[in-house]
C-alpha positions in Angstrom: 3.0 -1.1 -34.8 5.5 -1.0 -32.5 6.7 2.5 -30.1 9.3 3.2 -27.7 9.5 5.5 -25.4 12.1 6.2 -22.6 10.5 7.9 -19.1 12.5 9.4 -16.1 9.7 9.2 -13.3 6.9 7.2 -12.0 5.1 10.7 -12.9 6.3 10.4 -16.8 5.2 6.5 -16.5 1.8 7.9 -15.4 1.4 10.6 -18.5 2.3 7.9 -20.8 0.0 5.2 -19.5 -2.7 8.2 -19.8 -1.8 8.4 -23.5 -2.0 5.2 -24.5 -5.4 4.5 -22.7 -6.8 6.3 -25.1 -6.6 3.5 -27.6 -8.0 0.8 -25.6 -12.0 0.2 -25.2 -13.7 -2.4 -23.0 -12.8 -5.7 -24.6 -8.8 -5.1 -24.7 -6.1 -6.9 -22.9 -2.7 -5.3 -22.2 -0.5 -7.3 -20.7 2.2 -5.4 -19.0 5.7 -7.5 -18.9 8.9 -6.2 -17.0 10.6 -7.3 -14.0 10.2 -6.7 -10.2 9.9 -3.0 -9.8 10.0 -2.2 -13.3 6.7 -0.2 -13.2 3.8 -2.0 -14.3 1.9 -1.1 -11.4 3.0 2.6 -11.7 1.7 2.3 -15.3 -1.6 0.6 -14.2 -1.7 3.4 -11.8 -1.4 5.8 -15.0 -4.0 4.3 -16.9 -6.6 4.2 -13.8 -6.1 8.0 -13.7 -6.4 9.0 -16.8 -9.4 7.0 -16.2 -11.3 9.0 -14.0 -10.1 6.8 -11.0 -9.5 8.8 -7.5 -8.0 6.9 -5.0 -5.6 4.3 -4.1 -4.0 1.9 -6.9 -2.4 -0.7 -5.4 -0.7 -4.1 -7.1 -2.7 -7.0 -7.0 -0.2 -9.5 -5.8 -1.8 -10.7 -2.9 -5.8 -10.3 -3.5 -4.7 -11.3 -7.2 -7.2 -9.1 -9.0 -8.6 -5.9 -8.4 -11.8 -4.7 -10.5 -12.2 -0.6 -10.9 -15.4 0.7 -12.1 -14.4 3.4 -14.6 -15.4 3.6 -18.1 -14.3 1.5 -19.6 -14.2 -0.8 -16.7 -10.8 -2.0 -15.7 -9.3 -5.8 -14.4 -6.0 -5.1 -12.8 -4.4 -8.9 -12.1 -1.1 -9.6 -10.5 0.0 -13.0 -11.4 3.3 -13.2 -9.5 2.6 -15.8 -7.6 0.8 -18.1 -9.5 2.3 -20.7 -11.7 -0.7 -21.0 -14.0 -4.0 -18.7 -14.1 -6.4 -21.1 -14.9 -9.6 -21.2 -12.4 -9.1 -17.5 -11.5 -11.8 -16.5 -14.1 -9.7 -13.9 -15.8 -11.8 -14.8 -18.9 -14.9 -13.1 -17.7 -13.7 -9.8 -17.8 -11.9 -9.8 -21.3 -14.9 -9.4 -23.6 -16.4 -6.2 -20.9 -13.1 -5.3 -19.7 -9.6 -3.2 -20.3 -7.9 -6.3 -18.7 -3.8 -5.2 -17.1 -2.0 -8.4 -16.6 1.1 -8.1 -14.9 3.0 -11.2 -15.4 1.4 -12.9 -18.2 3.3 -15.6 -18.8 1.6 -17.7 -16.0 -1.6 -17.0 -18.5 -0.5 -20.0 -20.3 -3.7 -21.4 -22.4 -5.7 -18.4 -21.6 -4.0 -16.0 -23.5 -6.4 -14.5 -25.8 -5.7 -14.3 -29.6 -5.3 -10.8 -29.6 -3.3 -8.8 -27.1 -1.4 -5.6 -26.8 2.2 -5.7 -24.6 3.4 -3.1 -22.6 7.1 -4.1 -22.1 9.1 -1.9 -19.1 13.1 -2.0 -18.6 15.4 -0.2 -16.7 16.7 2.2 -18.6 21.0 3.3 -18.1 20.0 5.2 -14.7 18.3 4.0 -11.4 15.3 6.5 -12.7 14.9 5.4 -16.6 12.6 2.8 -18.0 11.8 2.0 -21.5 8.5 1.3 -22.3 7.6 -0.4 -25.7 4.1 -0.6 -26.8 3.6 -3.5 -29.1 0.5 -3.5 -30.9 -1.5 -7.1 -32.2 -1.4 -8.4 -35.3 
């Protein structure tokens, strides 16, 4: 299955991410592909609050991964600047986890079998993205 939506705030990017949550449990990876200031961290954001998460959601780029104890419990990883993401240990958390990748194509071997995408362009204004959920296989 495959669904497109088209948002016209961080605030609709948050609703939506709240929406589709609801079909991930512990054990699912999203990996959330767009390009610098796209939105994946405003969508993480989304997700964490629709979560149950109250305070500050910030991208992972520098600490690399950031771990959120909501239910299901949530790995938020930044792989910007890495070229590969082996030796981080992100496959601990994907069996326990709702594991957000932004930037997953430094996952390289450790992408799982398995994956749902979250894909985020700019839409024709400064304001719009389009957001396409892509479910697996």
């Amino acid at each position: 299955m495959v669904e497109t939506r088209t948002v016209e705030s961080d605030a609709e990017m948050r609703l939506l991410a709240g929406e589709w949550v609801e079909r991930w449990p512990a054990g699912t990876v999203v990996l959330l592909d767009g390009p610098m200031g796209a939105g994946k961290t405003t969508f993480a954001r989304g997700v964490l609050e629709a979560l149950g998460h109250v305070g500050a959601v910030r991208s992972p780029t520098f600490n690399l991964l950031h771990v959120y104890d909501t239910d299901p419990p949530v790995l938020h990883a930044d792989l910007y600047r890495l070229s590969a993401a082996s030796g981080l240990g992100l496959e601990d958390y994907f069996d326990t986890h709702l594991c957000l990748i932004e930037w997953p194509d430094r996952l390289g071997a450790l992408l799982p079998a398995q994956v749902w995408r979250v894909k985020i362009e700019f839409g024709e204004d400064e304001s719009q993205r389009v957001v396409t959920l892509i479910e697996p296989e």
